[in-house]
Phi, psi and omega in degrees: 000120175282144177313308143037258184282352182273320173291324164276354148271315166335321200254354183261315162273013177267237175002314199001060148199103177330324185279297200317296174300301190283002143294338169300332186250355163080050158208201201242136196308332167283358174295328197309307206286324162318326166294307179315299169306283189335303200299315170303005161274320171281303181288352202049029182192149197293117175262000181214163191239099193252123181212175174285357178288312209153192125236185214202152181272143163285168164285338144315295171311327160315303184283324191282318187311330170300304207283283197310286186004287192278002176263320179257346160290342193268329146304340187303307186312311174298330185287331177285330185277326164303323170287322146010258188289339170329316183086022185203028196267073203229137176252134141255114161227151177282149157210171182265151197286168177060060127281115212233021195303096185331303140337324163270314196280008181281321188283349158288328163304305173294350193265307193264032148272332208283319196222088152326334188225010169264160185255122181254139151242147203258132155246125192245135182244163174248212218262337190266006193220073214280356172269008154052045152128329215282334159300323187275343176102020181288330179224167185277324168219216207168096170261108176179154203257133174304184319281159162199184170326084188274039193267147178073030201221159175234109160249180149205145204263122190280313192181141174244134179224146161315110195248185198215210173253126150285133214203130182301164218256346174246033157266153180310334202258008194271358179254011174269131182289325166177153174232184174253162156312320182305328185283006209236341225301336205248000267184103168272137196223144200298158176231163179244135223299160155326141158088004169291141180297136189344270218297318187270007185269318188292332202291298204289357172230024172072026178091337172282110152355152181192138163244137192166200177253131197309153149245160155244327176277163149309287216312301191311310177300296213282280188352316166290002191258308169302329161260311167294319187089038213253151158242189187194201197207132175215154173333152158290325190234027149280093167329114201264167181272161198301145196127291169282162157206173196230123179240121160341115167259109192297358217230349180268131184288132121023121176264127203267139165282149170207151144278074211242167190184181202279152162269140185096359186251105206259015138327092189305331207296346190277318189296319186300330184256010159262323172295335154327302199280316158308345145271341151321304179277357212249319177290000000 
């Protein structure tokens, strides 16, 4: 059995749907289901179960997936460790800056028990860049929050967290229990510079056009709130600085933590730092 075909079953049984994995694995699907059949030929025995329902793993299939698992983290592993001793074993990752996320220090921990001898180098990006590098080709992957442009990208998503208004602690609406967007509506709000990416300049101004003073930092983001009176939108369980306060906005989705990197960059060190970071966030 080639690693190969083993990853294409693994993404076939993650998925149990043959279009899913093969948009996954960035090829077109009768070669995948062809790859399946061989391998069920070389094992003698049927790994999936195909109805017009779906599929579903067999117990046979069941057993290979434990096994390919543990087959293809332990090539991942030789392969880190020969670049290793190689003497060329290095991650760049991107994040935003003023991050203080309890989820990124479990995956700098967990990362560096798992590979001691890899070099991570950090790019702290600020708000105005939200794949932190990962579009200019600065870094190899980017622990950082949707949305923003995901062409050419693999993302995943890690933790949704709740967001909120940030409000001067003596503004009128900071005595409120919870708001709408609506209550904002009439309200200047910090912004992010021209050319900042769409979708994620839109998510931070509630889907709306806005007037108001540019920011690039969180710190920049309090401040305008603290010298203008200005609102904005921040974590729900960001500890606001004196001053300030945070009101449940009941009407806004979740704000997503992500793992994002190039489709297509077959770089253990990369796959080995997103499962890291998917247990991390996960604990």
């Amino acid at each position: 059995m080639e690693l190969r075909t083993l990853r294409y079953f693994v993404a076939v049984a993650e998925e149990l749907h043959f279009g899913r994995a093969a948009a996954r694995l960035h090829m077109s699907q009768p070669p995948l289901s062809r790859a399946i059949k061989q391998l069920e030929t070389e094992l003698g025995a049927a790994l999936f179960d195909r109805s017009s329902a779906g599929v579903t793993l067999t117990p046979v299939g069941a057993v290979l997936l434990d096994e390919a698992r543990s087959l293809l983290d332990q090539a991942d592993r030789v392969r880190v460790r020969v670049a290793a001793a190689a003497g060329s074993a290095t991650l760049t990752v991107g994040i935003l800056g003023d991050s203080t996320d309890p989820g990124a220090s479990r995956t700098a921990r967990a990362y560096h028990r798992r590979h001691p001898r890899v070099e991570v180098r950090i790019r702290e990006a600020d708000l105005t860049d939200p794949t932190c590098g990962l579009h200019a080709g600065l870094v190899d992957i980017a622990l950082t929050r949707g949305p923003f442009d995901e062409t050419g990208l693999t993302v995943r998503v890690l933790r949704a967290d709740p967001v909120g208004a940030l409000l001067r602690a003596d503004d009128p609406l900071a005595r409120h229990s919870s708001l709408k967007l609506a209550d904002l509506a009439d309200r200047r709000w910090f912004r992010f510079p021209k050319g900042t990416d769409p979708a994620w300049q839109s998510y931070w101004n509630g889907g709306e056009p806005r007037e108001g003073p540019v920011v690039r930092a969180v710190q920049e983001c309090r401040q305008a709130v603290l010298w203008n009176g200005t609102v904005g939108m921040t974590l729900l369980n960001h500890e606001p600085v004196a001053g300030l306060t945070v009101v449940p906005l009941i009407d806004m989705p979740p704000s997503r933590v992500v793992a994002a990197w190039h489709e297509g960059d077959t770089n253990p060190l990369i796959r080995s730092f997103v499962q890291t970071a998917i247990a991390a966030y996960h604990d």
